[in-house]
N, C-alpha and C positions, 0 to 999 in steps of 0.2 A: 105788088109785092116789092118791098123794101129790098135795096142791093144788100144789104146787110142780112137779112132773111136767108135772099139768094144764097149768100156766098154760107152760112150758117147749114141752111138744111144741103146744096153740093157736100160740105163737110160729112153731115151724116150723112151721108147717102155713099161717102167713101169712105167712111171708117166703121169698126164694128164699135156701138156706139150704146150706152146702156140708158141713156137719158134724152130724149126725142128733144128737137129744135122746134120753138111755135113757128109760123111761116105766115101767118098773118099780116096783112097789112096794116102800117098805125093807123092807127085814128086821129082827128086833130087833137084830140084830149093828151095823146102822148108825151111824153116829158121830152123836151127839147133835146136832150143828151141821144136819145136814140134818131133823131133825126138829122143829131149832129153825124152822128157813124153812119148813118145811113149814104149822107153829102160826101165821104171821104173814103174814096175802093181801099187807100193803103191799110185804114184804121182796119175796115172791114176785112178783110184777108189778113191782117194779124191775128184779129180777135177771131175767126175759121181757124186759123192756125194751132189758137192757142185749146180751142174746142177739139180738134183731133189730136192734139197731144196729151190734154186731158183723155180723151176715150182710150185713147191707147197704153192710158197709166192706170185701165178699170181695174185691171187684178191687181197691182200694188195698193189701189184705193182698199179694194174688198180684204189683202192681206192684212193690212194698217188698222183698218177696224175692225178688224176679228182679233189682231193679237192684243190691242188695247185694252180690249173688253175681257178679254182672258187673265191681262194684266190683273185688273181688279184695284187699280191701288187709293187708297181714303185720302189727301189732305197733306200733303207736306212727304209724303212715304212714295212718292212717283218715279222710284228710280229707274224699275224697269223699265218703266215706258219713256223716259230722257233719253236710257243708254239705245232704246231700240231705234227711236224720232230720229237722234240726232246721226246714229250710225245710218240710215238714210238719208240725210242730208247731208253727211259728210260726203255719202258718194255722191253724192250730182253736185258739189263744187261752192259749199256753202260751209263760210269756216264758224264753227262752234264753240261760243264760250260757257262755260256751266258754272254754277253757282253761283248766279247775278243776285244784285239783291239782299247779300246775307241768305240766300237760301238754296240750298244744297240739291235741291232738287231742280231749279227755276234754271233756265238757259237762257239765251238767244242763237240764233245761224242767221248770219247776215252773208251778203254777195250784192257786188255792182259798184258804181265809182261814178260820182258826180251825180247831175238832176235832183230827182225830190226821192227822198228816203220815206217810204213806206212803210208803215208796222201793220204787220198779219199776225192774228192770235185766234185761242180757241181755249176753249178750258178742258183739263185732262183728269182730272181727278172724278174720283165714283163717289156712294156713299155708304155709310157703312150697315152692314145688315142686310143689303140688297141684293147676298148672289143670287143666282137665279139660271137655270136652264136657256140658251138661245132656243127660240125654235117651237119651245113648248107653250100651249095656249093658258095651259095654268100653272099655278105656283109650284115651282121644283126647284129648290136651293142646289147651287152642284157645289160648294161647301156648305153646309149649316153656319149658319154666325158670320159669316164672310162677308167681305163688304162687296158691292157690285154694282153696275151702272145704270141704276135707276132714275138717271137725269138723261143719259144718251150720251157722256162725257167725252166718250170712246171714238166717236165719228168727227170732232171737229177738227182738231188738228190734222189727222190724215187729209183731212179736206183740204187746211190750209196748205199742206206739205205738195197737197198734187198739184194746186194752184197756181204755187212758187214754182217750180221745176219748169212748168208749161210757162208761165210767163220769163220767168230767166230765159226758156230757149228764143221764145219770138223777142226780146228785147237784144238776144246776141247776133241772132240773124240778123235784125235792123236796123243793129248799132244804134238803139235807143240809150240813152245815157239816164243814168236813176239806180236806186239802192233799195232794197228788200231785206227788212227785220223780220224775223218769226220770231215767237216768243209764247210759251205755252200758260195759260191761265193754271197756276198752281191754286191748290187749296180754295176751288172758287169756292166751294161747299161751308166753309169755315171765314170767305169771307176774309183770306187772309194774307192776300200777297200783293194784289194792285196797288191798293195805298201806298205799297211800300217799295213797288216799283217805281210810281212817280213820286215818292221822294228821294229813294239812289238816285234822280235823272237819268232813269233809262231813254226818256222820250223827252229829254229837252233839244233834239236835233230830230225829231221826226214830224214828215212836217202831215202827213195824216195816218190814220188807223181804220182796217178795215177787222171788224169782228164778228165771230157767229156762233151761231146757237142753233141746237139741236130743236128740232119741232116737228108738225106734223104740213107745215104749211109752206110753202114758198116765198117769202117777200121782205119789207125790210120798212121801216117810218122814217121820224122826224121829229124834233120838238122835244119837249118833255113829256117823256112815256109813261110817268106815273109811277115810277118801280119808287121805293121809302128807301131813302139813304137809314143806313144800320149801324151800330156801336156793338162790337163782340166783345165782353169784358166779364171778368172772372173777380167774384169775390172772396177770399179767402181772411176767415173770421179764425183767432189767435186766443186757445181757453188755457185751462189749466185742468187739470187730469186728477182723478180721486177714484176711490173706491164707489161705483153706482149705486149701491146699498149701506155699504159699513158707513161711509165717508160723505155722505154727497155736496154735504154742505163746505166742503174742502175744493167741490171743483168749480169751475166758470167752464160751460157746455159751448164750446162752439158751434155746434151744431143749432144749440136754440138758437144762438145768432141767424144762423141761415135760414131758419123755420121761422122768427119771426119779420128776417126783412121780407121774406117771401108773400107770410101774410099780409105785412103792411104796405107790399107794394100790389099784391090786387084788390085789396078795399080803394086803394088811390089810384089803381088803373078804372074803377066807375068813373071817374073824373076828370079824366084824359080827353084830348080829342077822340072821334070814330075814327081817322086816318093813321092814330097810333097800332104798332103791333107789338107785345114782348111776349118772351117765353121762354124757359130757364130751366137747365137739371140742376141735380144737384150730384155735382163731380166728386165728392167725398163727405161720407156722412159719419166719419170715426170708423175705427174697428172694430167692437163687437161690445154689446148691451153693456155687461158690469164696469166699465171702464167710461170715466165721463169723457168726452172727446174734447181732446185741446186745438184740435185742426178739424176743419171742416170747407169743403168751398161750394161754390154756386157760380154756374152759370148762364149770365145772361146773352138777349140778344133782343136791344133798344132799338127798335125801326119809327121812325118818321120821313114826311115825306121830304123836309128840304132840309138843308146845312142849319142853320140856327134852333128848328126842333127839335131833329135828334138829338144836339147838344145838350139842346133844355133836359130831353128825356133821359139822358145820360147823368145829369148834373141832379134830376130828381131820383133817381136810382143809387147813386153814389152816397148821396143827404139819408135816402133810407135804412141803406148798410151801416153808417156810422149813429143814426140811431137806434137800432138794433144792439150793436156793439154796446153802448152805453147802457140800453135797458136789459143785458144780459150780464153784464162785467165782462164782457170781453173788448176784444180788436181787432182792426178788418184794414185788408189793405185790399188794392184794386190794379188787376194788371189789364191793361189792352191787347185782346186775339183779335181782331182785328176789325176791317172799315168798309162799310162801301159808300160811295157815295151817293145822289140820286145821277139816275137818267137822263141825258139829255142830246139826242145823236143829230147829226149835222143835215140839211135841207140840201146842198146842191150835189153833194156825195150818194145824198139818199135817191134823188130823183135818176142819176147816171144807174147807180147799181140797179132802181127797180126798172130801168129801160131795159138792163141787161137779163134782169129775170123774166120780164117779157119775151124777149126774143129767146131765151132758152126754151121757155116752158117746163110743167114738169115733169118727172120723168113717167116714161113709158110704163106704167103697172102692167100685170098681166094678171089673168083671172086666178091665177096663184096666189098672187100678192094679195089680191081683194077677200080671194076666199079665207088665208087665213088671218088677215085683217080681220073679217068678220067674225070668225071663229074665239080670236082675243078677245074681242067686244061681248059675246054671248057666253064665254064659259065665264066671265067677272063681272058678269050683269052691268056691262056699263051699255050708255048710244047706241045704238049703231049705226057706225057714219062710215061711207066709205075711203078708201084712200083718195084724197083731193085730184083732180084732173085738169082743175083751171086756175090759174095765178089769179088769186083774189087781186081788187085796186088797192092802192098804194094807201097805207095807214099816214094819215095825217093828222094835225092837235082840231082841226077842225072837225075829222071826223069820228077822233075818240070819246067815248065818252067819259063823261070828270072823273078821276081816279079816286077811291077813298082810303088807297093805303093797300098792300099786298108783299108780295116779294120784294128783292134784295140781287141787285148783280154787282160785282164792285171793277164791270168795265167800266161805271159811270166815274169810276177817280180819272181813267185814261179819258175820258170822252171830256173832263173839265180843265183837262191838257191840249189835247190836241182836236183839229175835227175829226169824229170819230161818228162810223154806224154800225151796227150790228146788222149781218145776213142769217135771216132764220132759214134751213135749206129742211127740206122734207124728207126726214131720215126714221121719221117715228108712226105710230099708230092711232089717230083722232079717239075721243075719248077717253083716255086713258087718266090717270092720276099721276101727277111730278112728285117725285119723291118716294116713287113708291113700287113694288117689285113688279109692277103691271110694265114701267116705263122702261124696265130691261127687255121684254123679252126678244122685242122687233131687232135688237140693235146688234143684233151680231146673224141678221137675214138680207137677202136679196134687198129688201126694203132699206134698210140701212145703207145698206151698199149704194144704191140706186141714189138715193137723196144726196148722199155726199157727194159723187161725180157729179151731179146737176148743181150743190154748191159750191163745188172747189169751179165750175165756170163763171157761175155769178162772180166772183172772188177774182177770178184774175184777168178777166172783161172789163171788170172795176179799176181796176191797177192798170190795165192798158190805157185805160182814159187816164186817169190821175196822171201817168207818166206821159201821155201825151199831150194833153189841152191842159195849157199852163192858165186858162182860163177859167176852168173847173177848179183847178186846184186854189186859184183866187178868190173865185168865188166860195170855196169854203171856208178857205180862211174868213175872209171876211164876214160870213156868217157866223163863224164862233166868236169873233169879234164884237162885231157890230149888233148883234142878236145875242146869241147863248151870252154872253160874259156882260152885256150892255150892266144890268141891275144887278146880278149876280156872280163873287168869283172864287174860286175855289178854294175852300173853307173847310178842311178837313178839322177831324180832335186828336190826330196822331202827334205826337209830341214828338221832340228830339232824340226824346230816348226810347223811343217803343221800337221794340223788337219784332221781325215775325216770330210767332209762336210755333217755330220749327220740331218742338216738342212732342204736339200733337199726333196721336194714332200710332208713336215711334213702339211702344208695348205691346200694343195691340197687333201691328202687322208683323213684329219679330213672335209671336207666338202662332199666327194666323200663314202666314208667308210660305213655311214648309209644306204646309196641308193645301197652299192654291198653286204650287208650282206644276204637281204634274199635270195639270188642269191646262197650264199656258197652250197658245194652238201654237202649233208647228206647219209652216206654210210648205214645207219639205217635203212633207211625206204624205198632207191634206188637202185636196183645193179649197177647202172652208173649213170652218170651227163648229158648223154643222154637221161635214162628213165626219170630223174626227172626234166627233164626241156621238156620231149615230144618230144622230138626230133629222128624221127623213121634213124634207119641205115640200106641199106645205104641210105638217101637223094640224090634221082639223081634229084632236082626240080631245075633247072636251071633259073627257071623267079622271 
């Protein structure tokens, strides 16, 4: 047994502790980083440290993501959960700036002075349509229409929040010198704030980035992951308005404008590469039948997998709109909602963190958790897989197979900034559908709970190394360097003047917002968002 082990499971075994430590010995296979901690009692008894301070922050963790997810909030409309995040971090001694970015919701709380400034994020935002019952195995809306956390949105920053607090203490106890950004992923849904983080220069003084994501798994890659950099853009086609019947040869329909780039861009999606993805509403379709429509819009969302296709795919979508325009007598302009770019997360940051998700392990299920794990799984006819118990190996380009295109995260602007990886922590339910009211229900249960304390450690085990082996932190850099940037560098289509689209869901939540308030969980007078909504754990009632 590894001293690092040692000093890991004493921790548990003195704290009341919701996420078990593995205690295994490495293997030669191990990644270097954990043998590094291993060689070093001080690093080791930090990083014990920062494990019991974690455990000891499990009911702030479980508060934080029970009120998130009560939150509810879509895309830019994140204000409860700002004023809630940041008024906990204002108390543990992290000063708070809000509205970074042009965007009114987007913050940062930074703390520390000197060494290597560190960026922590997580994405906050839900989606819309998704409320949903915590608790319950099938589908129960607790607003109708509501939007709600059907991605898991709700568990990461509480994650990052616990992560910070624990490493701020062990770095003031040790007089480690070094700097800690939090910074919440606004609008990831929409795809709409990153880009425009790293063009304010939020992160041109950060000299890494740790990010994570809700899943059902434990672990974290390398390389280029395959996610399709995206272009969210809005066309809005310019008629003229007549009588639908008396008059019609007086109007120019915007709307056929939209109807026909629409057509003419899936006859021309057969011809696309297989790696491409689009797919588009149509955000206004006129007012009502007898009146020809002089405004109409459409929106897209162009995914390819690297910088120069989406472009193309952007530039062939644009070329269809202004033909359209023409074969209608109309006019189209084109605004940018927003960017991601691709994927590409750092190798010597990945190999440290997945050392550290090894020595955690995951967390301690109990046949509660399993049963009503299983329970999800059979009343929505998906898998049935149980909640994972062993840290899968470390995903690498070696061992992924070729991507042909899929989703969209737009950490990848930050990751073509600085070195950056994503920690996936296990706060969710295996088989289940992303996007979809399945992916709420886990996230305001013990499960959720559970996965976030085991990744708010990965997170700030990570940050202990970073802060301390300036040799790690070299070696990232010069991986993004030398590697990620050699052929490739970051090549966004955000122009000078693109805005975020702070716009979005502002209608929608001012009409939706009164009817989810008495919903919010109140930690005061509930130990969870399950007692206070009645909802018994586990729920195996399937009808």
């Amino acid at each position: 047994m590894t001293l690092l082990s040692r000093t890991l499971a004493t921790a548990l075994i003195a704290s009341t502790t919701l996420t078990q430590i593995a205690v295994a010995a490495p293997r030669p296979a191990d990644p270097p980083a954990l043998q590094a901690a291993a060689a070093d009692p001080k690093l080791a008894q930090m990083k014990a440290d920062a494990v019991t301070n974690i455990d000891g922050h499990a009911k702030l963790v479980q508060e934080m993501v029970d009120s998130v997810f009560s939150f509810a909030e879509p895309g830019f409309q994140e204000y409860q959960t700002m004023e809630y995040l940041t008024g906990i971090l204002a108390k543990n001694g992290f000063t708070i700036t809000k509205g970074v970015a042009g965007m009114p919701t987007a913050w940062t709380a930074t703390w520390g002075s000197g060494g290597p400034l560190i960026a922590l994020g997580s994405d906050v935002d839900c989606l819309l349509g998704l409320s949903q019952v915590p608790g319950s195995p099938t589908l129960k809306p607790l607003v109708p229409g509501a939007p709600g956390h059907g991605e898991g949105h709700n568990a990461g920053m509480p994650l990052i929040i616990a992560a910070a607090i624990a490493t701020k203490a062990v770095m003031e106890k040790n007089h480690i010198p070094g700097r800690l950004m939090l910074w919440p992923g606004v609008a990831e849904e929409l795809l709409g704030a990153k880009a425009f983080y790293v063009k304010a220069g939020l992160f041109k003084d950060v000299d890494a980035t740790i990010f994570t994501h809700v899943s059902s798994d434990f672990g974290t890659t390398y390389g280029n992951l395959g996610n399709n950099a995206l272009v969210s853009v809005e066309y809005t086609f310019h008629g003229k308005t007549a009588h639908a019947a008396g008059m019609p040869w007086e109007g120019r329909s915007a709307l056929d404008g939209v109807e026909i780039m629409d057509t003419a861009w899936n006859f021309r999606r057969e011809h696309l590469p297989v790696t491409q993805r689009s797919h588009y509403v149509i955000t206004n379709g006129g007012g009502q039948p007898n009146i020809v429509p002089d405004l109409a819009s459409v929106w897209y969302y162009f995914r390819e997998q690297n910088f120069d296709s989406v472009r193309n795919l952007y530039t062939i979508g644009t070329e269809i709109s202004e033909a359209a325009a023409k074969a209608t007598g109309t006019t189209v302009e084109h605004h940018l909602l927003g960017y991601a770019a691709p994927n590409f997360a750092n190798k010597p940051m990945a190999e440290a963190a997945y050392a550290n998700i090894k020595a955690i392990g995951m967390p301690a299920w109990t046949a509660d958790d399993q049963a009503f794990a299983k329970a999800v799984q059979q009343a929505n006819g998906r898998t049935v897989k149980p909640l994972p118990t062993e840290i899968g190996p470390l995903s690498t380009p070696e061992t992924r197979e070729r991507s042909l295109g899929g989703g969209s995260d737009d950490i990848g602007d930050i990751m073509w900034t600085v070195p950056t990886i994503t920690i996936r922590f296990p706060s969710n339910i295996p088989s289940l559908i992303g996007h979809n009211v399945l992916s709420a229900i886990a996230m305001a249960t013990p499960i959720a709970h559970k996965g976030a304390v085991a990744g708010a450690k990965a997170v700030s085990l990570t940050v202990l190394d970073l802060m301390t082996d300036p040799k790690l932190l070299a070696d990232a850099k010069a991986y993004f360097r030398d590697v990620q940037l050699k052929d490739q560098k970051y090549d966004p289509v955000v122009a000078p003047s693109d805005q975020p689209a702070i716009h979005l869901n502002q209608e929608l939540m001012e009409r939706l917002r009164p009817k989810m308030k008495p919903f919010y969980y109140d930690p005061k007078k509930y130990p969870s968002y399950l007692d206070q909504l009645g909802v018994k754990y586990p729920n195996l009632k399937t009808e």
